[in-house]
N, C-alpha and C positions, 0 to 999 in steps of 0.2 A: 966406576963400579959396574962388573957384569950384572946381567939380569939373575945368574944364579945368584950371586953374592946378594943382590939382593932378596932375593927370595928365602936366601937361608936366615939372613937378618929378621927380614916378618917371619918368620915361622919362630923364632925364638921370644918375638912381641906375643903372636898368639898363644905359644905357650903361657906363655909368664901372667896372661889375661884371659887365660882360658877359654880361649874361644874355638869350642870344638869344631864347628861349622868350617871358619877361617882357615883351622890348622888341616884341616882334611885337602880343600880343594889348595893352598899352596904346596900341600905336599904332592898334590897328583897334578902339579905345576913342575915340579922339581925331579918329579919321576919321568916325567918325559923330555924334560933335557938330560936331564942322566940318560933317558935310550936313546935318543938323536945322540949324545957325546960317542957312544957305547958301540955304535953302529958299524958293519963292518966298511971299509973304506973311510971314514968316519974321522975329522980332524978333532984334535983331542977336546980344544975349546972352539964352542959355536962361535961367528959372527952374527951382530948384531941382526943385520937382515937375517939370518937364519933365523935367531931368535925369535923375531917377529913373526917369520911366516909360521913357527909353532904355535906361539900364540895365538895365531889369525885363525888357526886350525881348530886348535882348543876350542878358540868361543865358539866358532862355527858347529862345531860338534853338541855344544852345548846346548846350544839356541835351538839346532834341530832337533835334540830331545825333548827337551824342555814343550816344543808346540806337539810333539809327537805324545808325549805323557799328559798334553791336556784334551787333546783329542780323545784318549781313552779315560779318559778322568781320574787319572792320578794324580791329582793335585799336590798332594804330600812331594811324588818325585820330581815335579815340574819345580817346585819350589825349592829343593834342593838342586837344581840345574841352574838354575837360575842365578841361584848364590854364587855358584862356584863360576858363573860367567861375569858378576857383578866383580869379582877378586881380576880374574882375570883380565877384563877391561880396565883396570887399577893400572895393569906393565903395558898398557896398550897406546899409541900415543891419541890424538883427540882425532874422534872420527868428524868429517867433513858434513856439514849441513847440505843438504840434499842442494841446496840454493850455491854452496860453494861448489861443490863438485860440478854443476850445471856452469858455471862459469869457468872453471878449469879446462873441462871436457870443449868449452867452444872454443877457448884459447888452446887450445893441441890442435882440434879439428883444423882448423884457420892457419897453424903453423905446419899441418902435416901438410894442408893442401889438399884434403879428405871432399871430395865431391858428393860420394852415394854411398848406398849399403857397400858395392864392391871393395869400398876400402875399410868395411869395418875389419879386420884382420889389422890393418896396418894400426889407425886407430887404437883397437887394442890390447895390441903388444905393447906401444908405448905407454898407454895412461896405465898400464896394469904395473909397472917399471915405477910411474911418477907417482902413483897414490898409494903404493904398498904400503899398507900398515893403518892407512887414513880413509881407504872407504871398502864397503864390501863388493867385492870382484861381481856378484849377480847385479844387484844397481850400476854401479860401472855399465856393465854388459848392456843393462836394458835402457838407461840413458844417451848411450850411444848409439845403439839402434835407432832409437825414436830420432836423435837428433838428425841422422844421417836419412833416413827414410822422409824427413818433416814433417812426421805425425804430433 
């Protein structure tokens, strides 16, 4: 089952259970695979990985509102960011414990052959390849530094 298909499925749950909250941010889930489908050049149905790096997008997007609206203290709209990221990380698959990722990241380094900062480029083109979907590309990024630096 696509991730659309599925998404059109929950939205037909939140209707029927009314949950206005839920049916809002799946459907502005489902609006943005309709404009990734829609798009010129654009194959009619995503691939999976496509799918996901929408998704990746989406919460990213959310997440930095969300600290962005409590900064000014709109708690009201932080809260509804929030929701709509908590749906979202639902189609997401399970993200890596900072302790797993740490142990991924020395098993690539070790198999790259990755000596110092110089090869962080090589570094992380590939773990950004091996952990799409399972951790966020900024900790990636800042993990690998440190480890390569041996701070």
């Amino acid at each position: 089952m696509s991730l659309k298909q599925q998404i059109e499925g929950d939205i037909k749950k939140a209707m029927l259970a009314k949950q206005k909250d839920e049916l809002t941010a799946l459907r502005g889930i489902k609006s943005l695979i309709l404009l990734a489908e829609t798009e010129k050049g654009a194959q009619h149905a995503l691939s999976q990985d496509q799918e996901m790096k929408l998704l990746m997008k989406a919460a990213k997007q959310r997440k930095d509102s969300a600290e962005l609206y409590r900064e000014k203290g709109r708690d009201e709209l932080a809260d509804k960011e929030l929701l709509e990221l908590e749906v979202i990380n639902r189609y997401l698959p399970k993200q890596l414990s900072e302790e797993e990722l740490r142990e991924t990241l020395k098993a690539l380094i070790a198999e790259l052959g990755a000596a110092g900062p110089q090869d962080m480029g090589k570094v992380m083109g590939a773990a950004t390849k091996k952990l799409a979907g399972k951790a966020d590309g900024k900790t990636i990024s800042t993990l690998v530094k440190a480890m390569l630096t041996g701070t």
